[in-house]
C-alpha positions in Angstrom: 0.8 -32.6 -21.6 0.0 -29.9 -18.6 -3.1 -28.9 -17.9 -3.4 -25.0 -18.3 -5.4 -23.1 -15.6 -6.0 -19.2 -15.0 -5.6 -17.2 -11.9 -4.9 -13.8 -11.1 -2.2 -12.1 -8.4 -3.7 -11.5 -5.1 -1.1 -9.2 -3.8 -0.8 -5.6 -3.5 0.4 -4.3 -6.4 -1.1 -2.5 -9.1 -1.1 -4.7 -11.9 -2.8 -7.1 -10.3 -2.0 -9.8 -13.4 -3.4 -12.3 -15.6 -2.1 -15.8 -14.6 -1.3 -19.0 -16.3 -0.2 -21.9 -14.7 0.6 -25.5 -15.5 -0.7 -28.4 -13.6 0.8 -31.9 -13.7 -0.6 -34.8 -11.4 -2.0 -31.8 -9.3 0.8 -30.1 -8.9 2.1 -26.6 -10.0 5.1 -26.8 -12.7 5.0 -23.7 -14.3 3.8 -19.6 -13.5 3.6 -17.4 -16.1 2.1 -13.9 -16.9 -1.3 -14.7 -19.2 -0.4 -13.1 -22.8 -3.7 -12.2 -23.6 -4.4 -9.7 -20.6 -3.5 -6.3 -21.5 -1.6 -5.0 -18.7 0.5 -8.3 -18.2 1.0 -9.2 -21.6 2.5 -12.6 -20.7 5.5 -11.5 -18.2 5.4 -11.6 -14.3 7.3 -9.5 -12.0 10.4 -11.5 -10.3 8.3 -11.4 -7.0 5.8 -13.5 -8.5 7.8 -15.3 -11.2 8.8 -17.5 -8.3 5.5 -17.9 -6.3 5.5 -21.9 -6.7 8.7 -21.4 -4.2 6.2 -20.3 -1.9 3.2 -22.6 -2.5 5.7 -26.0 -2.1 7.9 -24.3 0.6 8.6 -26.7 3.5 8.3 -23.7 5.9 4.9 -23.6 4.8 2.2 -23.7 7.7 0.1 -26.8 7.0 -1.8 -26.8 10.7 -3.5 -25.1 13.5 -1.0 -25.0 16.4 -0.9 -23.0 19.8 1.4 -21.9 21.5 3.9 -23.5 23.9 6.7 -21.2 25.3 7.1 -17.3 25.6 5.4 -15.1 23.3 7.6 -14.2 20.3 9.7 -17.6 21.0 8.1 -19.1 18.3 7.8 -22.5 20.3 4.1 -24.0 18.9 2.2 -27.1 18.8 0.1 -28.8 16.3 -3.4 -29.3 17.6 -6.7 -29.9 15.7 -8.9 -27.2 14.1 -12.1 -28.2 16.5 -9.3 -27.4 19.3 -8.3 -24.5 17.6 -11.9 -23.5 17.0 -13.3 -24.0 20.5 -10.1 -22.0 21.8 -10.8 -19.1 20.2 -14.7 -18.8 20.6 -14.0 -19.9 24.2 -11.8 -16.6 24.9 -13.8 -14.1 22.4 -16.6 -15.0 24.2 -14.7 -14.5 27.4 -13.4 -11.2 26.5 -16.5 -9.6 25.2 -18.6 -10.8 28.5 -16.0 -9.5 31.1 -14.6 -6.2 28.7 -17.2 -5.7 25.9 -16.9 -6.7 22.2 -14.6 -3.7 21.8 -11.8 -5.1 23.8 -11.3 -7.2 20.6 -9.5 -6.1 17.5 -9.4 -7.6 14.5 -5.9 -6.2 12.2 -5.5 -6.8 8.3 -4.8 -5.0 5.5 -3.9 -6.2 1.4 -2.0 -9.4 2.3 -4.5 -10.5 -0.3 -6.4 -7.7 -2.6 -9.1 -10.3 -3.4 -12.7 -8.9 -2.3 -13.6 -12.0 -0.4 -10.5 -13.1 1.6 -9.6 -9.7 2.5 -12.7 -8.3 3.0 -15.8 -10.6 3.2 -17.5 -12.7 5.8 -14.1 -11.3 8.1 -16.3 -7.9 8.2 -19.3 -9.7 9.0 -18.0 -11.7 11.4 -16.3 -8.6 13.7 -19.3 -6.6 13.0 -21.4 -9.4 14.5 -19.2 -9.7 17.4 -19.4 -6.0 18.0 -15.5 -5.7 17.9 -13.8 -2.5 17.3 -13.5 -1.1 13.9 -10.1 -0.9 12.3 -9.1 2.3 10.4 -7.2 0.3 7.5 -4.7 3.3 6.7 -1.4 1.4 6.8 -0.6 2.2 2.8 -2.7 4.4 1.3 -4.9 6.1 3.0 -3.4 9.1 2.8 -3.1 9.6 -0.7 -6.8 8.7 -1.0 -7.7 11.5 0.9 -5.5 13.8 -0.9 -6.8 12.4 -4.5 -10.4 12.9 -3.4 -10.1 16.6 -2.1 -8.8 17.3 -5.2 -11.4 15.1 -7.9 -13.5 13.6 -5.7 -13.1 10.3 -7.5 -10.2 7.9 -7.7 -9.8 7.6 -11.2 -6.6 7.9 -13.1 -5.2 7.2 -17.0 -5.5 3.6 -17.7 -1.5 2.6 -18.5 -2.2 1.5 -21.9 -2.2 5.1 -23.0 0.7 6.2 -21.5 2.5 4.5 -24.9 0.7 7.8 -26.4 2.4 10.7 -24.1 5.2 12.4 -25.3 6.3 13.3 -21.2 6.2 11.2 -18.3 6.6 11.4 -14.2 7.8 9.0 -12.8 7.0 11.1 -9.2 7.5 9.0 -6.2 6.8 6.2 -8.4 9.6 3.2 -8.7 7.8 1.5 -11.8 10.5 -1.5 -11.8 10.0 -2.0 -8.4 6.2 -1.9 -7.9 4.8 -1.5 -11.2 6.3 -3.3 -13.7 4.0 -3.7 -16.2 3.7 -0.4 -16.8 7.1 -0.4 -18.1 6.5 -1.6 -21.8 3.8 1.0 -22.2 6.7 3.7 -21.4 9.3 1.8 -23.1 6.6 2.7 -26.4 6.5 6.1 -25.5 10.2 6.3 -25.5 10.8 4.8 -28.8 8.3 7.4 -30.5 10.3 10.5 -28.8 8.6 10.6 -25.1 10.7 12.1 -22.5 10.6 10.0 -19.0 11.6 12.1 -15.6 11.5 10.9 -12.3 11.1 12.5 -9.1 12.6 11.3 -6.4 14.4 11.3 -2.9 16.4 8.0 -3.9 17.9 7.5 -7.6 16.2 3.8 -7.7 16.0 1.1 -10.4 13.2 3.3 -12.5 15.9 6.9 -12.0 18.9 5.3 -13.4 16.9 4.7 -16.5 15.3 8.4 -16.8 16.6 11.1 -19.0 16.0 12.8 -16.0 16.3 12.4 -12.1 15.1 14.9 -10.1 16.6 13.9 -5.9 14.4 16.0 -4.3 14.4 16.5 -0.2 12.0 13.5 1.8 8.8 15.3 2.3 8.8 18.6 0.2 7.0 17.2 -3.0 4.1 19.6 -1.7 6.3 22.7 -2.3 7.6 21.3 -5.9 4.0 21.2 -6.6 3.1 24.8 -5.4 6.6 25.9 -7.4 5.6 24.3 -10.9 2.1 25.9 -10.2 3.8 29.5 -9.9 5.7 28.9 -13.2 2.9 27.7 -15.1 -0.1 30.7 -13.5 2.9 33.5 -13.7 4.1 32.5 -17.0 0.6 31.7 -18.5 0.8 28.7 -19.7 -2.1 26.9 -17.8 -5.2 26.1 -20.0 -7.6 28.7 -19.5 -10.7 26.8 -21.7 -10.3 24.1 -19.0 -10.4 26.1 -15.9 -12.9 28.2 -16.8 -15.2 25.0 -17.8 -14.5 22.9 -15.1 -12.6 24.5 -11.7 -13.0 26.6 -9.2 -10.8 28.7 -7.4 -8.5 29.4 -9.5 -8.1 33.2 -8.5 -7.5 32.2 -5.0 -4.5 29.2 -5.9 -3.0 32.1 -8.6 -2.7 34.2 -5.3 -1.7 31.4 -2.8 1.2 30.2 -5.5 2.6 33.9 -5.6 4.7 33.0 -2.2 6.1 30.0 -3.7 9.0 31.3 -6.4 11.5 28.4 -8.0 14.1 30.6 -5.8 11.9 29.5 -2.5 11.2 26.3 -3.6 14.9 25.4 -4.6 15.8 26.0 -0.7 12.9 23.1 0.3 13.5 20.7 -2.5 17.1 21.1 -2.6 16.9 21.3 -6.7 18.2 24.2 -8.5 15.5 26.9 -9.6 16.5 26.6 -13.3 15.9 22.7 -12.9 12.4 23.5 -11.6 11.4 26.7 -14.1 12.5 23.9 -16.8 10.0 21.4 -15.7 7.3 23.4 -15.2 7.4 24.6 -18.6 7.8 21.6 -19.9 5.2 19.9 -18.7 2.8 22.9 -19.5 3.8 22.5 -23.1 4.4 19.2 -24.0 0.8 17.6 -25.1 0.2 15.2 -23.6 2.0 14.9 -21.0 1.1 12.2 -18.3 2.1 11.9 -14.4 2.6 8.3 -12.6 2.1 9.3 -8.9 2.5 6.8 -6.1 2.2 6.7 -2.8 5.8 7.3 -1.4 4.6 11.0 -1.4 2.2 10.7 1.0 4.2 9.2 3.7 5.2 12.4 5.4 3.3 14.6 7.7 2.0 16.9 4.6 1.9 14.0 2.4 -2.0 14.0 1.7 -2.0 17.7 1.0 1.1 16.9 -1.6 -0.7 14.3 -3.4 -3.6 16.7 -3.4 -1.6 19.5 -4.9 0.2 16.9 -7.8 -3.4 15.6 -8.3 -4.5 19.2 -9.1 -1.7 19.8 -12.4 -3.6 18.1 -14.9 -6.6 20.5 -14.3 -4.0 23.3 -14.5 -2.9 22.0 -18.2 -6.1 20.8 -19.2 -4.1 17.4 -20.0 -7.2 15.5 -18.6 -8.7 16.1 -22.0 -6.3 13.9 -24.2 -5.2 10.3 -24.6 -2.0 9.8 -22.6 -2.1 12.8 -20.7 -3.8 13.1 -16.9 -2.4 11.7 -13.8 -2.5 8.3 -12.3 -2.4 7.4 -8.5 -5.1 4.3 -8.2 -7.6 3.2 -10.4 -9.7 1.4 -8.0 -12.2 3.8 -7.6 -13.6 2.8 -10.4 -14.8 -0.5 -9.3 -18.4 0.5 -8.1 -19.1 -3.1 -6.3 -21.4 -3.5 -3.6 -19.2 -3.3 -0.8 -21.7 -2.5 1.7 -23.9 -5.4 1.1 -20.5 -7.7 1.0 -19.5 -6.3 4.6 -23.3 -5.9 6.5 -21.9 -3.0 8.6 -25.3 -3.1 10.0 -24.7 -6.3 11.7 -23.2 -3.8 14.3 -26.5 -3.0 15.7 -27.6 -6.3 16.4 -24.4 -6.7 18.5 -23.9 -3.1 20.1 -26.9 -0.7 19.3 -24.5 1.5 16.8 -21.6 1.6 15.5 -18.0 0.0 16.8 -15.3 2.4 18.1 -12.7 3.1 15.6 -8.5 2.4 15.8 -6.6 3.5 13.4 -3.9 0.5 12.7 -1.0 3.0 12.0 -1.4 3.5 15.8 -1.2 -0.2 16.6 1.7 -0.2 19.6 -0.4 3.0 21.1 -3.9 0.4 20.7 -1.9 -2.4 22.6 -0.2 0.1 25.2 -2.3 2.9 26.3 -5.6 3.4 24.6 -8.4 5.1 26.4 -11.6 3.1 26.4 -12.0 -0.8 26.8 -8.4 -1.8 26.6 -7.8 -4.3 23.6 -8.0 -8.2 25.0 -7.8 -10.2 21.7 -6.5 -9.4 18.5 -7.2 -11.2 15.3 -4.6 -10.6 12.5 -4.7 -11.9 9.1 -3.7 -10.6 5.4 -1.2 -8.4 7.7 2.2 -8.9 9.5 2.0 -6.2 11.9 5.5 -6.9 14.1 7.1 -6.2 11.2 5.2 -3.6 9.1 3.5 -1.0 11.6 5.3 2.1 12.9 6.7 2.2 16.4 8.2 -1.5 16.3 9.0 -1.5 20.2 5.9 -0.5 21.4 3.8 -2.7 19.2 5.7 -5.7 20.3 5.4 -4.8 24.0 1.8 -5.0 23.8 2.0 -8.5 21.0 4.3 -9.4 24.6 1.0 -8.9 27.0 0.5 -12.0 28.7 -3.3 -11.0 29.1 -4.1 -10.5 25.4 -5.1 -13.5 23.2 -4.1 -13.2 19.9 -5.0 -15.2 17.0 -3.1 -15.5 13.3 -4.1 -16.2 10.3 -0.8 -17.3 8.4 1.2 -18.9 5.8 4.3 -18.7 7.7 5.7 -18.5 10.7 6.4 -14.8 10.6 7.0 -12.1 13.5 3.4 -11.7 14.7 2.9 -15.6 14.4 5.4 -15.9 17.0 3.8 -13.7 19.4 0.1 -15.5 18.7 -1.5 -17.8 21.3 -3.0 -19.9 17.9 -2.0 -20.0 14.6 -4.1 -21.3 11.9 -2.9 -22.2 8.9 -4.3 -20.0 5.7 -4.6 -20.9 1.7 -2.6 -19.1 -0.9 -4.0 -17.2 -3.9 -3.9 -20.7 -5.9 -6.3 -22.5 -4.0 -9.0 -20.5 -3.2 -11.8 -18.9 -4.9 -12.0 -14.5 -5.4 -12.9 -11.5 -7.2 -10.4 -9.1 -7.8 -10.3 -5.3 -8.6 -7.2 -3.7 -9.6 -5.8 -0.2 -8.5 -3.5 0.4 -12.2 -6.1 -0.9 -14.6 -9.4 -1.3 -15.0 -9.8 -5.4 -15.6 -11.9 -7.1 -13.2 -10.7 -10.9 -12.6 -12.1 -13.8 -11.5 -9.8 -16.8 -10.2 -11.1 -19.9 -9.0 -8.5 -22.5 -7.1 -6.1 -24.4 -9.4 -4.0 -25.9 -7.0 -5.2 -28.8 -3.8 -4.8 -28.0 -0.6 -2.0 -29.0 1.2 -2.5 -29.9 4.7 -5.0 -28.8 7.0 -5.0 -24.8 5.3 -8.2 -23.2 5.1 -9.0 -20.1 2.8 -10.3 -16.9 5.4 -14.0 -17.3 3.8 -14.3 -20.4 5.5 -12.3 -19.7 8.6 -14.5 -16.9 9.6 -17.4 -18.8 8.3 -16.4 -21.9 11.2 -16.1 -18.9 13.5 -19.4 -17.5 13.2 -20.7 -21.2 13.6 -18.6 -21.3 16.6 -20.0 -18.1 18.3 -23.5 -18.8 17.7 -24.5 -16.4 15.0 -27.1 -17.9 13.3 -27.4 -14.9 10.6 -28.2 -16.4 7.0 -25.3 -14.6 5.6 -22.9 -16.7 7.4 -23.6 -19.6 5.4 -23.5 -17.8 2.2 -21.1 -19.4 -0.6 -18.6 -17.7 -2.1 -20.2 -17.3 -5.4 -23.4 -15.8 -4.0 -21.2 -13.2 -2.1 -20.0 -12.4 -5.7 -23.0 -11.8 -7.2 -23.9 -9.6 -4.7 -20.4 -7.5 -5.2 -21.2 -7.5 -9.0 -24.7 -6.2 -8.4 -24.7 -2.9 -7.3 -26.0 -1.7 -10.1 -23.6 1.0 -11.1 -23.2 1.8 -15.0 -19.5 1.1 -14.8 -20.2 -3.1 -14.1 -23.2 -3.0 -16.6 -22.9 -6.7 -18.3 -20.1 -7.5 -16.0 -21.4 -11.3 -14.7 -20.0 -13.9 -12.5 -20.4 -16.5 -15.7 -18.8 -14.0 -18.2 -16.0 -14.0 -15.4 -15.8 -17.5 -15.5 -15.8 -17.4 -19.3 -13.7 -15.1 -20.3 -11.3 -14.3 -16.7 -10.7 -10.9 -16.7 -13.3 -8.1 -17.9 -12.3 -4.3 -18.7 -15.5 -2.2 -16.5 -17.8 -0.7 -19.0 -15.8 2.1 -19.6 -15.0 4.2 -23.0 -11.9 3.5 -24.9 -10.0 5.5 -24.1 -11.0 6.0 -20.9 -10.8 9.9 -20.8 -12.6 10.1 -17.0 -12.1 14.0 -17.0 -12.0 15.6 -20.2 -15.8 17.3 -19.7 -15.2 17.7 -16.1 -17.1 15.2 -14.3 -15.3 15.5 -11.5 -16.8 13.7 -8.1 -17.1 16.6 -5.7 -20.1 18.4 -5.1 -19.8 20.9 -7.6 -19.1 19.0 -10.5 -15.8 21.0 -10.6 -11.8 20.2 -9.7 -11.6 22.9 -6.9 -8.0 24.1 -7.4 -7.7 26.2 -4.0 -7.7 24.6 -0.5 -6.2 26.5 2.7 -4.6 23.3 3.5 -2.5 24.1 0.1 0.6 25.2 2.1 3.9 23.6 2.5 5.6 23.2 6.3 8.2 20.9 6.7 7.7 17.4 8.0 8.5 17.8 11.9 11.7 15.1 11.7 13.5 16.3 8.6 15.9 18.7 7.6 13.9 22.0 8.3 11.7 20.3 11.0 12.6 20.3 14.8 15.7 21.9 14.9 16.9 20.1 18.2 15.7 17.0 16.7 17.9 17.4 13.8 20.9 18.3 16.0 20.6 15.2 17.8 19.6 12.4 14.6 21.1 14.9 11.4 19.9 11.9 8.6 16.6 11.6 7.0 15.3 8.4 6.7 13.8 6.7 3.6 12.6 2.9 4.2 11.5 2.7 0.5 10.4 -0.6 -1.1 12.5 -3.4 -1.8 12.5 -3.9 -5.4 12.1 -8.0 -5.0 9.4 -8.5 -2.2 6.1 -6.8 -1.0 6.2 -4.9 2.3 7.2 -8.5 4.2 5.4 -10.7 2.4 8.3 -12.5 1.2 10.9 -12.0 4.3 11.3 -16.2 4.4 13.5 -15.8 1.4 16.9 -15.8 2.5 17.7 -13.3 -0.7 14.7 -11.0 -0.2 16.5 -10.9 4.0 19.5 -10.1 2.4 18.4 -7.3 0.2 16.4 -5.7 2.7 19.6 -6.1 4.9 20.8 -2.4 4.2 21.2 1.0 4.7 22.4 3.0 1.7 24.4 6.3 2.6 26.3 9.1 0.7 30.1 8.7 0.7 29.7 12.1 2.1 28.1 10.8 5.4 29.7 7.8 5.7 33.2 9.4 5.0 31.9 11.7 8.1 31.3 8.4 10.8 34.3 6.5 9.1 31.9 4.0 8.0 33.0 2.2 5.1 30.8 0.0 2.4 29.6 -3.0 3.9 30.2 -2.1 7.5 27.5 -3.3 10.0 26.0 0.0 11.4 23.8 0.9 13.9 20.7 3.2 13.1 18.5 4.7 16.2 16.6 7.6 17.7 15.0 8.1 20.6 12.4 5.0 19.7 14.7 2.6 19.2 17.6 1.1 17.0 18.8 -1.5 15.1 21.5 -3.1 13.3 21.8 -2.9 9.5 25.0 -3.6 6.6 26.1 0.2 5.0 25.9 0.0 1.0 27.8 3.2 -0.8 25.7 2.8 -4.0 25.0 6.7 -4.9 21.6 6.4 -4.5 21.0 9.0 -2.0 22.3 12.6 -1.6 23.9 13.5 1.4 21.6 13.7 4.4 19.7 11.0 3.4 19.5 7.2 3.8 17.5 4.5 2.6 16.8 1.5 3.8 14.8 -1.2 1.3 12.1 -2.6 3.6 10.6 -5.0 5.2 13.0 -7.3 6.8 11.4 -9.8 9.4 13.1 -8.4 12.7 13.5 -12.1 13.8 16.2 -12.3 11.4 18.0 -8.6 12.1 19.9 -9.1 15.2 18.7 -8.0 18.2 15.4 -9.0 16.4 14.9 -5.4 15.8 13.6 -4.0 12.1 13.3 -0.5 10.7 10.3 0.3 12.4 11.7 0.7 15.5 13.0 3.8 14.3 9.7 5.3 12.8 6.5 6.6 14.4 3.2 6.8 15.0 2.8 10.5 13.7 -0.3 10.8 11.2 -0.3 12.5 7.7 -2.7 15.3 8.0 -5.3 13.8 6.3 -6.1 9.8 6.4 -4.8 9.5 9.2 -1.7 7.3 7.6 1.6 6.7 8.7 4.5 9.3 8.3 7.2 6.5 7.6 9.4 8.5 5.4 9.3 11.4 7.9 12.0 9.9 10.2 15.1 11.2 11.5 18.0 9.2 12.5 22.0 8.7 13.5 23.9 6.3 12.1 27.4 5.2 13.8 29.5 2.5 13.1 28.6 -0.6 15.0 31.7 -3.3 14.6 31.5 -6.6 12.9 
């Protein structure tokens, strides 16, 4: 008989699930979604469902290696990890003596959303060194902002009491895709009458299943927002109790939503004005009614101030005050841990005197190119695949190209930015390390310990920054701390919320809802993190423009590249996490148009096309699947460039504009042509 073992996902995704796995002779036989965790509920996403593919892959990286030809040839050798060690601290230590500590960069983000291998003795170690700071805005940074104008905390409905609202929107949320578990709580709500709607540029996997899509324009979800608030003010159906209790403002927003009529707001969305009158009322009046928001809003130049604006509706309804209603973004607020006692920012002063210069990593090819200040010597990436994911693909691989920066990667496999690396060192899965996990959709906090050996020479982060440290000569005490005494001092922060949350009930009983009320109304009395007390429902940055590449943008711009571009999420992989699947390649393969458009460049379905701008181009297969409306097109990302030809991905094509607050990346405020490109 297997053994039976419990985990928990590491990657970035909301659910962040219960995990049961059978072990045979050491190995891994079966994966499977833990029935007793309530979010899971015993099924895994198809992603995941197939992890052990990963764990046994031959392509797996097993080694330290360095590099033998080019950069980005991918030509490596195996070599030991005192070789590898001694390498690296030999040209850190270079690099900070000739350029200062801020000529080196270290570059992560949620390749793991475990607290220590994503964000543990790493911290310490760079703040040690002195290295620059890294703005980690990549995903969601952006909508954070946005969400804490408007609350002040990050808290949103826990998904098991969304089964109890009678209306639910989907907006900018593809729930099969990149929530799944969600799914049964919705499929309750349906059964007992609910009413599901989905807003969105692309009619995805979660809008063929609504009773209603709504295809609005990329990048004018703030104006939808301002247009249901002018129905629900002018028509009086806002909850007046609740906003004279616990807002502010609310004169000056009644005032400021005057300009924005369905009639004006039809013209930005591109839906009808009935469509949107009909919405606004009904989510005034249906009780409760319950908003899923994610973070494709936020990926336009106003997309902070949209999620802000979404974020502000349930005050508006006073649907914060019942089971099932609200608004969810990200729970992960929630999870009051010690964070600063885990990271020792104040290491910084021992190495510089105050704190590191900041780079934001959405502006990773301008960092490697032409920053001002020290220029950037090293890099250190881990939990991150920049070559592939960050905006402005041709200028971030001309500076991976430098021949006088030293790069070091942390990997699994050999991806795009391993190619460009000087070392590679081989890193540990989610199965074979130890880490604490928050979530950002529920409020469980996990506990996994390793369930699978090692194979190889693969080390977990923890320790490779630990060996580092050693390397450099820091002789700190909390370089030698273990992993379990780095827990305890997460867990002890003493907030209310992780009150009789313990790392041996963890290890008992694996996952632990925070010490929360059921339900978990975080709202209902106000409560509300800013410093009032109070939602404040009227901000000047409350006004829509147009993203500067899309249909009402630049007006030359559009002339010259007439398509908005959408690189949503592939359904079956995780930003490029899994781009070594030769199906997830071939999904994320395409570019979805309108027959309309197509019809237009005599493109036909399943032509190879080529899509550029004035940043780059690239080479992807044309799907007519009437997903997008004319004007738009989509394509499902992230492929590893090395297998598109000309090794080019999406990003080539999108920038390094910033939202306008969080400084995150406008990736879904992109114009483009598309011609036809031969076979």
């Amino acid at each position: 008989m297997p053994e039976v073992r419990h985990s928990a996902c590491a990657l970035d995704c909301p659910d962040a699930c219960g995990l049961l796995i059978n072990v045979e002779g050491g190995t891994g036989s079966r994966l499977r979604g833990n029935p007793d965790h309530p979010v899971t509920r015993g099924f895994l996403c198809g992603k995941v469902a197939r992890y052990l593919e990963r764990e046994y892959s031959p392509e797996r990286l097993l080694y330290p290696s360095k590099r033998t030809g080019a950069k980005g040839e991918g030509s490596f050798e195996r070599i030991s990890w005192g070789e590898a060690l001694d390498t690296i601290a030999v040209r850190l230590k270079g690099v900070a003596a000739r350029y200062g500590p801020e000529a080196i960069l270290p570059y992560s983000y949620a390749g793991t959303m475990g607290y220590l291998q994503g964000s543990s003795m790493d911290r310490r170690f760079f703040h040690r060194l002195g290295a620059s700071r890294l703005d980690r805005t990549i995903c969601s940074a952006a909508g954070a902002a946005g969400m804490t104008q408007a609350l002040g905390w990050r808290y949103g409905t826990e998904p098991e009491q969304f089964r109890d609202s009678k209306l639910i929107l989907a907006w900018g949320a593809n729930i099969l895709g990149t929530n799944v578990h969600l799914w049964p709580f919705i499929l309750e709500a349906r059964r007992k009458g609910a009413r599901f709607y989905v807003i969105d540029p692309v009619l995805n996997r979660t809008g063929r299943l609504a009773d209603k899509h709504f295809p609005v324009h990329p990048g004018s979800d703030l104006a939808l927002a301002l247009g249901l608030m002018h129905v629900i003010i002018g028509e009086g159906l806002h909850d007046s109790d609740y906003i004279n209790r616990y807002t502010t403002g609310f004169e000056k927003l009644r005032e400021r939503v005057r300009h924005y009529p369905p009639e004006r707001v039809a013209a930005l969305t591109g839906l009808a004005a009935a469509e949107i009158v009909q919405l606004a009322r009904e989510y005034a009046a249906t009780r409760p009614a319950v908003i899923r928001l994610n973070y494709g809003v936020q990926r336009t130049d106003r997309g902070a101030s949209a999620v802000q604006a979404i974020a502000l509706l349930p005050a508006l309804t006073g649907s914060w005050r019942e089971p099932g209603g609200g608004l969810q973004l990200s729970t992960s607020h929630a999870f009051h841990v010690n964070r600063t006692g885990l990271q020792m920012a104040e290491l910084q002063q021992k190495a510089l005197g105050r704190e590191a210069r900041l780079i934001n990593m959405s502006e990773l090819g301008r960092a490697l190119t032409q920053i001002d200040g020290p220029p950037v010597k090293a890099l250190v990436v881990y939990d991150s695949n920049p070559a592939a994911i960050a905006p402005n693909q041709n200028a971030v691989h001309r500076g991976l190209r430098r021949e006088d920066l030293f790069t070091v990667v942390l990997e699994q496999f050999q991806t795009d930015t391993a190619d460009y690396a000087d070392v590679v060192l081989p890193a540990t899965t989610f199965l074979e390390h130890t880490d604490l996990y928050f979530a950002y959709g529920h409020y469980y906090m996990q506990l996994a310990r390793p369930v699978l050996p090692r194979p190889g020479e693969v080390k977990s982060n923890v320790e490779i920054f630990r060996l580092l440290a050693e390397r450099m000569g820091f002789e700190d005490a909390c370089f030698v701390e273990s992993e379990d005494e780095m827990i305890r001092t997460l867990l002890g922060s003493g907030h209310p919320f992780l009150e009789g949350i313990t790392l041996e009930r963890l290890e008992r009983e694996h996952f632990v809802r925070l010490n929360l009320p059921r339900p978990f109304l975080p709202f209902a009395s106000g409560g509300f993190g800013t410093p009032s007390g109070r939602c404040d429902l009227d901000h000047d940055n409350l006004e829509y423009t147009p993203p500067a590449e899309s249909r009402f943008g630049d007006a030359e711009l559009r002339r010259r590249y007439p398509l908005e571009l959408v690189p949503a999420k592939n359904d079956d992989s995780l930003n490029s996490t899994f781009g070594h699947r030769p199906d997830t390649d071939w999904q994320t393969s395409w570019l979805e148009m309108s027959a309309a458009d197509a019809e237009a460049r005599e493109i036909r379905d399943g032509d190879q096309v080529r899509v550029f701008n004035d940043r780059g181009s690239c080479v992807l297969r044309a799907r007519l699947a009437g997903t997008v409306q004319a004007g738009v097109v989509r394509a499902p990302s992230t492929r590893w460039p090395k297998k598109s030809p000309a090794r080019k991905g999406v990003n080539v094509l999108t920038s390094e504009r910033l939202t306008d607050m969080g400084g995150g990346p406008t990736f879904f405020a992109c114009l483009v042509q598309v011609e036809r490109a031969g076979d």
